[in-house]
C-alpha positions as a Markdown table, in Angstrom:
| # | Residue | x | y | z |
|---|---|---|---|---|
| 1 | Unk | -8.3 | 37.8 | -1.9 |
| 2 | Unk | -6.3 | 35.1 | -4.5 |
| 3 | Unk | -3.7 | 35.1 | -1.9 |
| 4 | Unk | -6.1 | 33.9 | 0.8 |
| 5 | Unk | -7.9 | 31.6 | -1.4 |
| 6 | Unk | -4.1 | 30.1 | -2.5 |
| 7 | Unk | -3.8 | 29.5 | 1.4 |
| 8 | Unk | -6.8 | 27.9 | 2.4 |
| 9 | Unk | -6.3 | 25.3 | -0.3 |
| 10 | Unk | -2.9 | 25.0 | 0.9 |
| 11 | Unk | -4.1 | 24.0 | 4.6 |
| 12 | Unk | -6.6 | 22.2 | 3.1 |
| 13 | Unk | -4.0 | 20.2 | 1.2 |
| 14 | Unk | -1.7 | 19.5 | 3.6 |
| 15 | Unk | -4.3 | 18.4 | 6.6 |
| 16 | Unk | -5.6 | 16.1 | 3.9 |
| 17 | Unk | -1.9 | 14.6 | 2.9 |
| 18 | Unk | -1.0 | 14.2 | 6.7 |
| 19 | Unk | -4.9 | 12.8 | 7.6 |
| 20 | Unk | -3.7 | 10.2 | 4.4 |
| 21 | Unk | -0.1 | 9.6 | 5.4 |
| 22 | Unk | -1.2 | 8.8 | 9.2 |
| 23 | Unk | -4.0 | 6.5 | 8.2 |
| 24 | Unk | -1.7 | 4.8 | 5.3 |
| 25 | Unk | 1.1 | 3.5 | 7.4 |
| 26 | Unk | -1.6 | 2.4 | 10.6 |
| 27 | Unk | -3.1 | 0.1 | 7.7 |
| 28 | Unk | 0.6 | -1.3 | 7.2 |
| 29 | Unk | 0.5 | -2.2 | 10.9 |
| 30 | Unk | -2.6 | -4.2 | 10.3 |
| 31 | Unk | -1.6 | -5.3 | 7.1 |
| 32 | Unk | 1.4 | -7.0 | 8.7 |
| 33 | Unk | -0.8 | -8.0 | 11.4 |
| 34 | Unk | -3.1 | -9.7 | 8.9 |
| 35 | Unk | 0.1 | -12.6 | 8.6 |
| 36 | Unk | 0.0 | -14.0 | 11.6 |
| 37 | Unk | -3.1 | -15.2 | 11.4 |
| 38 | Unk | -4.7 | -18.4 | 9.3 |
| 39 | Unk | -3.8 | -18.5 | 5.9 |
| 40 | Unk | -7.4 | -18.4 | 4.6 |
| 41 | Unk | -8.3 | -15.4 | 6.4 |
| 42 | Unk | -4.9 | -13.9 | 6.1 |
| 43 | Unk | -4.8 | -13.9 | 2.4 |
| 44 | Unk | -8.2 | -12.5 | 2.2 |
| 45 | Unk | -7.2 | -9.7 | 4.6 |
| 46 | Unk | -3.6 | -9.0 | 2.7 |
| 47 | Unk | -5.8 | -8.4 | 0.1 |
| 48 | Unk | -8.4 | -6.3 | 1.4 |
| 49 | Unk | -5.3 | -3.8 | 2.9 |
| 50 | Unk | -3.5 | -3.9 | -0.4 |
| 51 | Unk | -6.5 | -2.5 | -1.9 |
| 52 | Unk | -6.9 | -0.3 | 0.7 |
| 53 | Unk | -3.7 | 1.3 | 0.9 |
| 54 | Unk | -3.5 | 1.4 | -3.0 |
| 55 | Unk | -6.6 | 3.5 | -2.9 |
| 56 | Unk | -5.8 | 5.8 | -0.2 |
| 57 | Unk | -2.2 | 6.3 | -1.6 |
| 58 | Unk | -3.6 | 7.3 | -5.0 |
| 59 | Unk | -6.9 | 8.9 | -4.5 |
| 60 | Unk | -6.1 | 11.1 | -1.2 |
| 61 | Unk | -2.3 | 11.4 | -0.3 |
| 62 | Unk | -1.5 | 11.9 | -4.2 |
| 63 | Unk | -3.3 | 14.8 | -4.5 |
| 64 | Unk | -3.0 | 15.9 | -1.1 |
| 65 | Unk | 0.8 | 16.4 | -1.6 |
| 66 | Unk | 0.1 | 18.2 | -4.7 |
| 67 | Unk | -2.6 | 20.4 | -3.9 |
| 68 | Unk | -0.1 | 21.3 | -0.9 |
| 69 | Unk | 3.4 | 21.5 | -3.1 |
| 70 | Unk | 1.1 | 24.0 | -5.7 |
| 71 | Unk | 0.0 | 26.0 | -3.5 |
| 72 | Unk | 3.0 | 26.4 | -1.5 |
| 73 | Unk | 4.6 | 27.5 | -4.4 |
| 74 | Unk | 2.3 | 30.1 | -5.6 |
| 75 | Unk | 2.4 | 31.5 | -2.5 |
| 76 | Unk | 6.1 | 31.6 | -3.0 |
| 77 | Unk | 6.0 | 33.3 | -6.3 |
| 78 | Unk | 3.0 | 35.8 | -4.6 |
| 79 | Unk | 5.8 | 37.2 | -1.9 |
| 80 | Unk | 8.6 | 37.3 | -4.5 |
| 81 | Unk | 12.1 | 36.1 | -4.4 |
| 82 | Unk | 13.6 | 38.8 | -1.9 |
| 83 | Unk | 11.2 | 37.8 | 0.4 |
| 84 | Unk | 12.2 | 34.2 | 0.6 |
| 85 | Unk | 15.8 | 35.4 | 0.2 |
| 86 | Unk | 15.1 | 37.0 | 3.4 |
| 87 | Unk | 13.2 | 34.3 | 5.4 |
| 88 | Unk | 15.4 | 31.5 | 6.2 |
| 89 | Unk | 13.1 | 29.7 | 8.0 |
| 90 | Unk | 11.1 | 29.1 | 4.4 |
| 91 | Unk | 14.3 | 26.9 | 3.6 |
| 92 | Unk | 14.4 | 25.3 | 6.4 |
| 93 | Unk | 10.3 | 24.6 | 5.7 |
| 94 | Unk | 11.2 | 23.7 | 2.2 |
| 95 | Unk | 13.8 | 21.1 | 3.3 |
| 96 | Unk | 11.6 | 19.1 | 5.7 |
| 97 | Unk | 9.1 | 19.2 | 2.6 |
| 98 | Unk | 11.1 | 17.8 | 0.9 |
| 99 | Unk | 12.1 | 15.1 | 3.2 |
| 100 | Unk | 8.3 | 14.8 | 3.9 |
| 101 | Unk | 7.9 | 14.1 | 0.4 |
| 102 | Unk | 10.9 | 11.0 | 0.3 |
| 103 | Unk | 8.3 | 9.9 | 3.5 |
| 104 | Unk | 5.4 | 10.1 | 1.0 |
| 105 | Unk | 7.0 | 8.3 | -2.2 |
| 106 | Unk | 9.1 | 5.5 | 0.9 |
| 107 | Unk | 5.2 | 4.5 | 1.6 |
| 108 | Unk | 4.9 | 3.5 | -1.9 |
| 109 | Unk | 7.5 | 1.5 | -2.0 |
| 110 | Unk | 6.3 | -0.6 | 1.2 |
| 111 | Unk | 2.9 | -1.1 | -0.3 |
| 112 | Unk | 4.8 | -2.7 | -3.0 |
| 113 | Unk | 6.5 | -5.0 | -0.9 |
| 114 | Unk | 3.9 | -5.5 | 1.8 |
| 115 | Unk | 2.1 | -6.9 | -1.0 |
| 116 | Unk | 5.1 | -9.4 | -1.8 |
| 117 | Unk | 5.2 | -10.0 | 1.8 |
| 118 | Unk | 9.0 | -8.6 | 0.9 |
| 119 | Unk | 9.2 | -6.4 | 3.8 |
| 120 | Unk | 10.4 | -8.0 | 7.0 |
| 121 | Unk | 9.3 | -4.9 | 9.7 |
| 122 | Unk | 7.0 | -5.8 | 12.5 |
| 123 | Unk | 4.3 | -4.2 | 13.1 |
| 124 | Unk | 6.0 | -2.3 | 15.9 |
| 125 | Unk | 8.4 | -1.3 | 13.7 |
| 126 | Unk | 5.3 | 0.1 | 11.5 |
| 127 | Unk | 3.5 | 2.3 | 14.8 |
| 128 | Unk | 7.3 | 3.9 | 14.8 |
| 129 | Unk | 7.2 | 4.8 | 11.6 |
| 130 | Unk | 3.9 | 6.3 | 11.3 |
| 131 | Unk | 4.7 | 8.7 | 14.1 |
| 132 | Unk | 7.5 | 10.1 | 11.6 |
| 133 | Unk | 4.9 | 12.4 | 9.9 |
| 134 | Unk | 4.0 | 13.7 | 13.6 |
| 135 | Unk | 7.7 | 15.2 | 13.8 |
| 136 | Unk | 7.0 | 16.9 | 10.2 |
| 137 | Unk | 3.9 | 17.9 | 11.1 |
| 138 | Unk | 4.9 | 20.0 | 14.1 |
| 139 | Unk | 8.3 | 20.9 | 13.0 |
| 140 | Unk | 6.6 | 22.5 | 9.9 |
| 141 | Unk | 4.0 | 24.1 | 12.1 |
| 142 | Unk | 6.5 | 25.7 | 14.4 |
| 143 | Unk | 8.5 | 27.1 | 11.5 |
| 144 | Unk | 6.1 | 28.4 | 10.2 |
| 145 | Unk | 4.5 | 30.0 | 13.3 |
| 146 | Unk | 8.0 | 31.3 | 14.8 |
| 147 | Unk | 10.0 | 32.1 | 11.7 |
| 148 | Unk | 12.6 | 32.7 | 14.3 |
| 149 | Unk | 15.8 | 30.5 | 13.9 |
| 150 | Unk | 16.9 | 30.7 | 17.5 |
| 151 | Unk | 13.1 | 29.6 | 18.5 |
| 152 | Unk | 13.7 | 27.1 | 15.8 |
| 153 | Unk | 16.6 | 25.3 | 17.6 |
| 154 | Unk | 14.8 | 25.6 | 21.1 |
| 155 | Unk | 11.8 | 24.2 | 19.2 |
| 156 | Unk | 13.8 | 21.4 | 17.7 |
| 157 | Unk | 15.0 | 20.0 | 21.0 |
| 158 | Unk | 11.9 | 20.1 | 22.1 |
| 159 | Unk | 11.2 | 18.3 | 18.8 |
| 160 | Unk | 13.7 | 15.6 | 19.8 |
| 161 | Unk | 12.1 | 15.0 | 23.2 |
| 162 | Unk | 8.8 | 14.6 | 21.6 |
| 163 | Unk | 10.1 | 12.2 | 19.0 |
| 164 | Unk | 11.8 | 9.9 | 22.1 |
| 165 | Unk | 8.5 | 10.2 | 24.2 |
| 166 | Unk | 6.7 | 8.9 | 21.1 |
| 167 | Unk | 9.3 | 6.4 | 21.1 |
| 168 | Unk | 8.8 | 5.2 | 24.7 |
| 169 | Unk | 5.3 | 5.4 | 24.6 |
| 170 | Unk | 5.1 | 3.2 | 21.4 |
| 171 | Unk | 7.3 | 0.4 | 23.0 |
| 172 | Unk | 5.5 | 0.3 | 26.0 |
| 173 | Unk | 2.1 | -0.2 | 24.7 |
| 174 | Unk | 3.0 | -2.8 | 22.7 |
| 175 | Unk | 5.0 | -4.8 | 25.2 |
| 176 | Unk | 1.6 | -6.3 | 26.5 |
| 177 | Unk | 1.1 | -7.6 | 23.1 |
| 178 | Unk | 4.6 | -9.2 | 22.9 |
C-alpha cells in the first residue's frame, strides 16, 4: 500500500513539474514578445511575466521536481539495489532525469536574464525550446513502459523524428508572423 501511495505522488509530481516547465518557458515567449512593443506597455508587461515566471518557478516546478526526485527515489530504495542493478533501462531513466533537471535549473537562469533583457533568443527560439520537455516527457514514458533496450533504440528514432516534426511544425507556424 506505501509503495502505491510513493507512486501516485510520484505521477502526481512529475505531471505537475512538466504542467510548470511547459507553461514557464510559453511565458518566456511572451515575455520576449512583451519588447517589441511600446515602452510604456512593455515595461509594464516585462514586469507582470517576471513576476509570473518567478512565481511559477518557485511555487510549482520547485516542488514539483522534488516531490518527483523523492519519490522516485524511495521507490528505488523500496525495490532494492539488485533490482536496479538489473534494470538498465532505470539508468537510462535516471540520466534523462538528470538532464531534465539541467532543463529545470537552465530556466532559471533565463528568468534572470529575461529580466535584464540579457538574453538575445527570439521568441521562436523560445517555442523550440519549450518543446524540449516534450522529448523528456515521452522518452521517460517509453522507458519506463518498455523497459526493453532494443524497444528503447526503436523508440528513440522514433524520438528523433518526433523531435524534427516538432521542429518543422514550429518554424512553419511562425513564418506567418515573420
Amino acid at each position: 500500500m506505501a509503495f502505491l501511495i510513493v507512486k501516485s505522488l510520484h505521477i502526481v509530481g512529475f505531471v505537475a513539474w512538466f504542467a510548470g516547465l511547459f507553461y514557464l518557458v510559453r511565458l518566456f515567449v511572451y515575455h520576449r514578445e512583451s519588447w517589441d512593443k511600446e515602452e510604456s506597455e512593455a515595461k509594464i508587461l516585462a514586469n507582470q511575466y517576471g513576476i509570473m515566471e518567478w512565481r511559477l518557478y518557485k511555487i510549482i516546478c520547485n516542488p514539483a521536481m522534488v516531490i518527483t526526485w523523492t519519490c522516485g527515489v524511495i521507490m528505488l530504495c523500496i525495490h532494492g539495489y539488485d533490482w536496479f542493478a538489473e534494470n538498465i533501462w532505470m539508468h537510462l531513466k535516471l540520466g534523462l532525469l538528470i538532464l531534465l533537471t539541467g532543463y529545470h535549473h537552465s530556466c532559471k537562469s533565463m528568468i534572470k536574464r529575461l529580466a535584464k533583457k540579457e538574453l538575445n533568443w527570439s521568441s521562436v527560439q523560445f517555442r523550440m525550446y519549450n518543446e524540449v520537455p516534450t522529448l523528456f516527457l515521452l522518452a521517460i514514458v517509453l522507458l519506463a513502459v518498455f523497459k526493453n533496450l532494443t524497444n528503447f533504440i526503436l523508440l528513440f528514432g522514433s524520438i528523433l523524428i518526433v523531435a524534427i516534426l516538432l521542429m518543422v511544425i514550429v518554424k512553419s507556424i511562425n513564418r506567418p508572423r515573420n
